[in-house]
C-alpha positions in Angstrom: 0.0 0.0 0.0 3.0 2.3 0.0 2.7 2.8 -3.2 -0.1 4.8 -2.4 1.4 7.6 -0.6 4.4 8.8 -2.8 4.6 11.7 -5.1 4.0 10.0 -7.7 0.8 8.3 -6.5 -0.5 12.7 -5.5 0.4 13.6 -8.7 -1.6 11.0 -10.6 -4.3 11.4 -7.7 -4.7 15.0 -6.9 -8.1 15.1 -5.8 -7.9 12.7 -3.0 -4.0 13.7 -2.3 -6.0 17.4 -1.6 -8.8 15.6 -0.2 -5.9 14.7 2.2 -4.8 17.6 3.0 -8.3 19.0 3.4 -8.5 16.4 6.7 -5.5 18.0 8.0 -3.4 14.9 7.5 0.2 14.1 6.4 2.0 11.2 5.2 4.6 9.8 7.9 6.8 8.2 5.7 8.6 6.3 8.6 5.3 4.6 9.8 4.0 4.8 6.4 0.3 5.7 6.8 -1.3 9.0 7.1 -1.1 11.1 10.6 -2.9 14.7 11.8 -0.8 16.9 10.8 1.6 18.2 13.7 0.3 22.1 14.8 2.3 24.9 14.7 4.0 25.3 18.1 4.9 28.4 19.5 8.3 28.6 20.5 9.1 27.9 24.1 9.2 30.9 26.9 11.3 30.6 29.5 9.4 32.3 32.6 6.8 34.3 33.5 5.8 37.4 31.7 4.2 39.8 34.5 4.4 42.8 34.9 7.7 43.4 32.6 9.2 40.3 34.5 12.0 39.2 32.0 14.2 36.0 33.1 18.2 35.3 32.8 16.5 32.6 29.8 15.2 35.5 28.1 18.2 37.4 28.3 20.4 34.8 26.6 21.1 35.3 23.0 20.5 32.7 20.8 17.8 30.6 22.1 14.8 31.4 20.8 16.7 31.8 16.9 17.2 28.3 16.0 20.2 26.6 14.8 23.4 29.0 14.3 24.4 29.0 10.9 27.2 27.2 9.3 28.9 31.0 8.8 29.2 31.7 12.2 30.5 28.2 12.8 34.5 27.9 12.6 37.0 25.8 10.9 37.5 22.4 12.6 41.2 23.2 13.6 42.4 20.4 11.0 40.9 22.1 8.4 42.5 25.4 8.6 45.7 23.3 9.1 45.9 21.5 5.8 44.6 25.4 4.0 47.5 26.6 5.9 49.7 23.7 4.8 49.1 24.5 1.2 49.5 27.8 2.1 53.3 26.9 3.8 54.3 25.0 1.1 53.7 27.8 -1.5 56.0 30.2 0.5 58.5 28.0 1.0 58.7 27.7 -2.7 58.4 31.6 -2.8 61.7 31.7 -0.6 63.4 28.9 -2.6 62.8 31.2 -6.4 64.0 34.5 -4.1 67.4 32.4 -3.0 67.6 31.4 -6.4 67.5 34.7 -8.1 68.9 36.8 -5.4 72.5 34.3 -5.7 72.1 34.7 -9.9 71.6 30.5 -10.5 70.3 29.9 -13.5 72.3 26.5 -14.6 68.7 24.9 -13.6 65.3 26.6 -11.8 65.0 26.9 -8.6 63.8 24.1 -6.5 59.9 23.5 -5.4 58.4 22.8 -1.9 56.1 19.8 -2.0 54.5 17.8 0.7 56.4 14.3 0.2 53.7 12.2 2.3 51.2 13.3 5.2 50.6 11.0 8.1 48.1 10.4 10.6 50.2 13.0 13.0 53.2 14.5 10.8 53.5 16.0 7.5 56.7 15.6 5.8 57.6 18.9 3.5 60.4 18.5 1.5 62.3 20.3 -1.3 62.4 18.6 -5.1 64.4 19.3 -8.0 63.3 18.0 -11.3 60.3 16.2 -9.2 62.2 14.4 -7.6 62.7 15.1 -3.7 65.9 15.8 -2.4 66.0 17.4 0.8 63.7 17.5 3.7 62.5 21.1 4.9 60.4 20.5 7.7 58.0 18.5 9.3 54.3 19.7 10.3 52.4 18.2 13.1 48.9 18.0 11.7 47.2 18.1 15.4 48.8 21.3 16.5 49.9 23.1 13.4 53.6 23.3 14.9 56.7 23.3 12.6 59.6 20.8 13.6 63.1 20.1 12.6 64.0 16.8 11.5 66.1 14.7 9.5 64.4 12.2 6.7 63.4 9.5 8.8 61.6 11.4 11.9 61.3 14.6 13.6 63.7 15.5 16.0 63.4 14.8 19.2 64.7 16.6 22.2 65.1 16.4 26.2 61.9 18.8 26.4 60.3 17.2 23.5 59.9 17.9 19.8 62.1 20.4 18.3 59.3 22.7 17.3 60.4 26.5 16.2 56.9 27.6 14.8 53.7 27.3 14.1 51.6 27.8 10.7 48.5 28.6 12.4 50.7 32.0 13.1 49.5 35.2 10.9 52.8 34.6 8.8 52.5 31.1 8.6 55.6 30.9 10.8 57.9 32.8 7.9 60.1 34.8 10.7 61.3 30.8 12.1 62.2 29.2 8.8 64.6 30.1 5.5 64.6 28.6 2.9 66.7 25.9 3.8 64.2 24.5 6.4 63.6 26.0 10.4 66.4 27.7 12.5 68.6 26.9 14.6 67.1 28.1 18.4 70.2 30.5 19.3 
């Protein structure tokens, strides 16, 4: 009998799909047969309303206005990280082409930033010529955003923990801790 109830079934049946209606009822398509339709509830008031009497509910913004809407809402924080990932790997590239022309090579361009392989923590940026990567710049950790030095194989790892020297949630995407060779040295 479901058949009955679709769209297809009030288009080809509009007079007792308005009939329907008429009745006040709508189709529940999870318990598939027709229900009274639902009236239209006034939203809820939190406390009394005597004699200008206003509560701390009414005062609170937000609750009577429904669901906030998805501009308000931010970026989940790993989001914003791989944006500003991309974002890092283009400057490094942008410092690499500045190296280049500033020390006048031009027996081959100047080497590009890529992001060699992204784990479920780390993010491994390293520097390709011809495609091909040849160097490791620096490693990302993709919970906190933080930039650490490293060698190929792993991050480094120090007494007080990573060797982190920036951050590319920063507002310049931790430019003032790295060169173009990868981060430096803490002094």
């Amino acid at each position: 009998m479901s058949f009955l109830f679709d769209k297809l079934f009030q288009k080809q049946n509009p007079e007792l799909a308005g009939e329907m209606a008429k009745r006040g009822l709508i189709f529940d398509r999870i318990r598939h047969r027709w229900i009274k339709k639902p009236e239209n509830r006034a939203q809820p008031t939190y406390g009394a309303k005597i004699l200008g009497y206003t509560s701390s509910y009414d005062k609170k913004p937000g609750l009577l206005e429904g669901p906030p809407s998805s501009e308000a809402t931010p970026k989940p924080k790993s989001e914003s990280i791989k944006h500003n990932l991309d974002k890092y790997v283009d400057m490094i590239t942008d410092l690499m082409a500045e190296y280049w022309t500033r020390n006048e090579y031009t027996h081959a361009p100047a080497p590009t930033a890529k992001i060699h392989n992204v784990g479920e923590r780390f993010a491994r940026i390293s520097i390709a010529e011809d495609g091909k990567s040849v160097s490791l710049h620096s490693w990302i950790d993709m919970k906190t955003g933080d930039i650490i030095q490293g060698g190929w194989k792993a991050p480094t790892r120090t007494k007080k923990g990573l060797a982190i020297r920036g951050n590319i949630l920063s507002d310049d995407l931790g430019r003032s801790k790295i060169d173009h060779h990868g981060p430096k040295y803490l002094r």
